[in-house]
N, C-alpha and C positions, 0 to 999 in steps of 0.2 A: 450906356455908361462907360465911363474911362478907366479901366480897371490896370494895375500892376499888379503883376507879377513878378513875386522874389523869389527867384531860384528857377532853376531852366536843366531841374533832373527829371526825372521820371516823374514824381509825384507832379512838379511845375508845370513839366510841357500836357500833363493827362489836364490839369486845371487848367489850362490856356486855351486846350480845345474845347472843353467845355462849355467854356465860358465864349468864345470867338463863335461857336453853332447858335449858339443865344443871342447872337448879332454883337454881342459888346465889343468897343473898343479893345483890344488887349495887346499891353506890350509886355513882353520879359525882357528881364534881368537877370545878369549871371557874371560874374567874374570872370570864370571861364568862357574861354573862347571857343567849346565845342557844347556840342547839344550833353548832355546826362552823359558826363563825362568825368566825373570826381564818385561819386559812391555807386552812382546809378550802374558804372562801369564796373564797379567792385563787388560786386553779389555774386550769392552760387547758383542764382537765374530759376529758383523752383518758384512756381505758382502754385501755392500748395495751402489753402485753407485748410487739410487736413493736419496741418504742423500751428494751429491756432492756440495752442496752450499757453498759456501766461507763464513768464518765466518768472511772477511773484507766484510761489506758490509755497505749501508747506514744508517742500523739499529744502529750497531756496538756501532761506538761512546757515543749514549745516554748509552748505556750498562753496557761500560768503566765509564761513570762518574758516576755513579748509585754506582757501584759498589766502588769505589773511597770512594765516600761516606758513605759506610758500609752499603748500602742497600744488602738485600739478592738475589742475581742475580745467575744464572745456570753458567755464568763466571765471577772469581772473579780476584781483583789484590789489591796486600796489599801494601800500600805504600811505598816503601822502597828506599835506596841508591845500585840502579842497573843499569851501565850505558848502559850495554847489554840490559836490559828490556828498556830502553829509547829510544835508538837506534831502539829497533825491534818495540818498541810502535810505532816511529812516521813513520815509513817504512807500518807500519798495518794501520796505517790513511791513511793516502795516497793512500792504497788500495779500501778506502772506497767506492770510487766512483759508480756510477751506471755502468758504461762503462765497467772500473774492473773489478768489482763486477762480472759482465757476464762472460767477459774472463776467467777469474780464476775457476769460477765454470764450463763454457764448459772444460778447460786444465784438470781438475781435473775427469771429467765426462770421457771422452775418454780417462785418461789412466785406471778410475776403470771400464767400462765396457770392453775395451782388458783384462784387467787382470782377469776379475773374466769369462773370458770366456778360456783362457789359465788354469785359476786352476781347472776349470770342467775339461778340456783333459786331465791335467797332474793328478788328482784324478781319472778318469774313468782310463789311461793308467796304472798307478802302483799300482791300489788297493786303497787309504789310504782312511782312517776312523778316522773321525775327530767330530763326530755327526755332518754332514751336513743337512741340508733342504735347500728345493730350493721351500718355499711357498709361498717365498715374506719377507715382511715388513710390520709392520704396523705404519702409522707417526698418533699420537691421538694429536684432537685439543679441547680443553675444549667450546671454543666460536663460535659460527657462523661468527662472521665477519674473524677469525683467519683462519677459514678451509676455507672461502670465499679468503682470501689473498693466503696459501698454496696453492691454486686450479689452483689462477692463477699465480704464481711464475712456478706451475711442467709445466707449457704450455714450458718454456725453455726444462727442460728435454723431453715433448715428443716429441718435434720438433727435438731433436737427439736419437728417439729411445727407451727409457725409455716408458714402459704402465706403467700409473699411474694411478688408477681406486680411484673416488670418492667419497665415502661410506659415507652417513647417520647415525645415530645410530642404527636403527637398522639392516641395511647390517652391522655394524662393527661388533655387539653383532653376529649374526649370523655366520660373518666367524671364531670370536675368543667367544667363546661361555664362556670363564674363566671370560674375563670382565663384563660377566653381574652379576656376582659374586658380582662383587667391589660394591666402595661407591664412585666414583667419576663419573658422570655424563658428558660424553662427544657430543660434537656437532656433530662428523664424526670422519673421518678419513680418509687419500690417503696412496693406499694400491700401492705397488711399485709392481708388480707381479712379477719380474724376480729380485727382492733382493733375498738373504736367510738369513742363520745363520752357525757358525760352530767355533770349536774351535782352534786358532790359536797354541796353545801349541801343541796339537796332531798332526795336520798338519804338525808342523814343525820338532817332532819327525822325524813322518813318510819317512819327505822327505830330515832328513838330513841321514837314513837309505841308500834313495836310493844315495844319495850322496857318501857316503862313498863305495856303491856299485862299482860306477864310479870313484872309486879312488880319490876323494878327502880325505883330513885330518884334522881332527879336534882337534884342541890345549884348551883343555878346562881350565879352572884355572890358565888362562895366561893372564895377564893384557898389552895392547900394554899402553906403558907411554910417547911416544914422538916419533915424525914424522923427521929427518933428512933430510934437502934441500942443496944442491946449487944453491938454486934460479930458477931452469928452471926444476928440474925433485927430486924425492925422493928420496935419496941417501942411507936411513937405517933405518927401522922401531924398534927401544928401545922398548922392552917389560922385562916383571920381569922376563923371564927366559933365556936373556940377548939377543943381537943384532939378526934381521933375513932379509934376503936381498929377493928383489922380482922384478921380470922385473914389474910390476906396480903392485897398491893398489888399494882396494878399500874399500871405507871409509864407512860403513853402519852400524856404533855403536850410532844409533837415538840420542837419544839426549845426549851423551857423543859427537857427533862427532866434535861441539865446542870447546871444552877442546883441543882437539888434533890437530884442525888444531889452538890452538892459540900458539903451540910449536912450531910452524913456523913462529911466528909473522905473523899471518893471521887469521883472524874473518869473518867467516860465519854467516849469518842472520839466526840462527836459536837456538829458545830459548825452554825450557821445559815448558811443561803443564800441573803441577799435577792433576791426573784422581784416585776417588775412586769405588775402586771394591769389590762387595761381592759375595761369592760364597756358597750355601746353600742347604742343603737336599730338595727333594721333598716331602710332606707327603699326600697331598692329590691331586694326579694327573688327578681330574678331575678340579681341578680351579685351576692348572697350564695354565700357557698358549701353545699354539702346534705353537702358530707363532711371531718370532722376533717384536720388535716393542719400539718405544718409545714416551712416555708421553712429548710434544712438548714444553710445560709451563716448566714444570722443569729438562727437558731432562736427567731424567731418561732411560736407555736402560737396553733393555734385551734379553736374547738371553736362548733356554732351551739345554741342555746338559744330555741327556739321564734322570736320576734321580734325576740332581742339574738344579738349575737355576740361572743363571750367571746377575746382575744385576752393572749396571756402572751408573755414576755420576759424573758431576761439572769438569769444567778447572781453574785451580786455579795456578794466574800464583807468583810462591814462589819462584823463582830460584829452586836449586839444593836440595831443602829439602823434603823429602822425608816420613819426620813423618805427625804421623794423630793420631788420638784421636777420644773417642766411637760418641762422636759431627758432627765430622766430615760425616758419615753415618747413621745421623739419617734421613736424608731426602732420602735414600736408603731405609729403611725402613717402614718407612710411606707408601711411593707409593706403596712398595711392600702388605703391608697390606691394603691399600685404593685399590688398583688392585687387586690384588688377594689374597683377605682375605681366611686364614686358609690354603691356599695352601703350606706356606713355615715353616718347622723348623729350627727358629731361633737362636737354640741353635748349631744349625751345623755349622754356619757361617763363610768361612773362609775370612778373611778381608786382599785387600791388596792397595798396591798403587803403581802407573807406570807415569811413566816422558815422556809424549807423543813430540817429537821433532818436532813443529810448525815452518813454514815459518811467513812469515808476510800475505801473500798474497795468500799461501794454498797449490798451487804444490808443489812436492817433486823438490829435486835438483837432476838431472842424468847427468851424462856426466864429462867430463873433466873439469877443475877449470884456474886454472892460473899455474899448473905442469902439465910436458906430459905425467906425469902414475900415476898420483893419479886421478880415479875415483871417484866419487861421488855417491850415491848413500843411502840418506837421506833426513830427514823433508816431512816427510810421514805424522805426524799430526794425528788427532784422526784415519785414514782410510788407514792408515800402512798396516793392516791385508788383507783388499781389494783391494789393490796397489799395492803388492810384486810381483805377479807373473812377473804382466805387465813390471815394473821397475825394475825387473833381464832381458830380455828376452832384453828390450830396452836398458839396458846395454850391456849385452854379445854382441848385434850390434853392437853399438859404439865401443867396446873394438875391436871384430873383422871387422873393419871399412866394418858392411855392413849398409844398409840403412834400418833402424826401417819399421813396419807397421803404426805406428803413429808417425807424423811429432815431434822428439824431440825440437822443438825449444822452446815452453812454458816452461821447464823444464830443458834447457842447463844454468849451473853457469854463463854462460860468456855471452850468447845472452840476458840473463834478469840481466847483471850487479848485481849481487846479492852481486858480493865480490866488500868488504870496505877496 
């Protein structure tokens, strides 16, 4: 079969190989002229099933209004006239519930721990080198009543699996020895053991390598501009370097993938998340830190990458705008200096920003939609990078109608009525 693929990031190039070991035809498509070079490059690089929690939950709301208010929250939203953000706003409340709340973070848990255990096989079988660790996580709590709350939220994850170990301060100082460096005084911290870190750009190098090996094709510096229907199936995919016909598509361009299904007159529940990223020399590698982890108060992330260390921040939901100002990352900064004072040169710094493609409710969409050959295969959300394997693998089933190792039904467009 002649398959496209839209979007050539992390989540695209993991469904390209998929699907290309299945013998299928497969060409991508990207705009961009490098491999998972727009968001895929923008992440704080955890693989971290044990950070599965739905960010609909009952907390949520007060957050949203906080934040409303121009109070300074880790997730922001700026007033505006967006009737897309209205629509996904009130679909994310509704999520909110305790009940939900569960669901969505179990749906979410079972496809990142298949997937980050498929990216082990498929890393161990073809070589790649992406700075992985597999030392875990570390979730930092400033309060004791807050690591008493986390302690008992992870009892969900380890009742599926998930070791989630409990740490004190000084078990955390001990396993991460860089924060005792710092100037911020922590209560504990729940150490995920079987999280790691790694970086999604190399990875995806690596494995649109082996792709190409398998015979797929990659169309770089080719914008897909409009989706073609007659109602029941996709009749012609418009791109800038003019019409290309495919026995079906699959849609995996994160948070562009709205745009394009609304050339069909058809809107998907899924809106952008602006996330800031800094990436930064090591200069003194002994108050670096050796293990992923993040600051839970102002959910800062970080992740270390051989000599740099990759540090992430804030959902800020601004539609399609993309700009940022030195403002914008100073609270990337700070932490960084309050955590590991002296460790980073700041003058290395390279600053970016990435449009994380957020559902209301947190799973990705897989599967077939309301066309018989347009796939799905988006709204991956901050945990894209730890979701791709699983969500090509659980594609390439569907496509060749065999039956998933995990039950696609939290994650099918049409069994959770997602399309409006």
């Amino acid at each position: 079969m002649k398959i496209a693929v839209l979007g050539a990031g992390i989540v695209g190039v993991a469904a390209a190989h998929a699907l290309a070991e299945r013998g299928h035809e497969v060409h991508v498509y990207d705009r961009r002229t490098d491999i998972a070079s727009d968001t895929s490059a923008s992440t704080a690089g955890l693989v971290a099933p044990g950070h599965s929690y739905a960010w609909a939950s009952p907390k949520a709301p007060a957050m949203l209004v906080k934040s409303l208010l121009g109070e300074s929250t880790s997730i922001r939203v700026r007033p505006r006239a967006d009737t897309d953000l209205v629509r996904w706003g009130f679909r994310f409340i509704r999520e909110c519930t305790p009940s939900r709340s569960r669901a969505n973070t179990l749906a979410k848990l079972r496809l990142a721990r298949y997937s980050q255990q498929l990216m082990d096989e498929l890393a161990a079988r073809e070589g790649l080198q992406y700075w992985q660790t597999h030392t875990g996580v570390l979730y930092l709590f400033h309060e004791e009543a807050d690591l008493r709350t986390a302690e008992h939220n992870s009892r969900l994850l380890a009742e599926h699996g998930r070791r989630q170990d409990v740490l004190d301060y000084e078990q955390t100082m001990a396993l991460e020895p860089a924060l005792a460096h710092g100037q911020r005084r922590f209560a504990g911290a729940i150490h995920d053991t079987s999280d790691g870190t790694g970086d999604p750009h190399q990875f995806a190098i690596g494995l649109a390598a082996v792709c190409q090996r398998l015979g797929a094709t990659f169309h770089l510096g080719t914008s897909v501009t409009r989706l073609d229907t007659d109602g029941s199936s996709i009749t012609r995919i418009m791109t800038s370097d003019g019409p290309i016909h495919a026995d079906a598509a699959v849609l995996a361009a994160g948070s562009a993938s709205p745009l394009l299904t609304r050339t069909m007159g058809h809107h998907i529940p899924v809106y952008p998340a602006k996330g800031y990223t800094l990436t930064a020399t090591i200069k003194d590698p002994d108050r670096a830190p050796r293990i992923g982890g993040i600051d839970e108060r102002s959910l800062v992330a970080w992740s270390r990458f051989g000599g740099e260390l990759r540090m992430s921040a804030t959902a800020e939901f601004v539609g399609y705008d993309r700009s940022s100002t030195p403002a914008d990352y100073a609270d990337i900064i700070d932490a960084g200096n309050e955590l590991f004072p002296g460790a980073i040169d700041w003058d290395t710094a390279r600053y970016r920003t990435g449009l994380r493609p957020m559902t209301p409710d947190g799973p990705p969409l897989i599967g077939l939609g309301r066309h018989d050959n347009l796939y799905y295969n988006t709204g991956h959300g901050h945990v894209g990078w730890t979701m791709a394997c699983g969500s090509a693998r659980m594609l390439a089933d569907l496509i060749d109608e065999r039956r998933p190792d995990i039950d696609p039904t939290p994650y099918s467009p049409i069994n959770r009525n997602r399309h409006r």
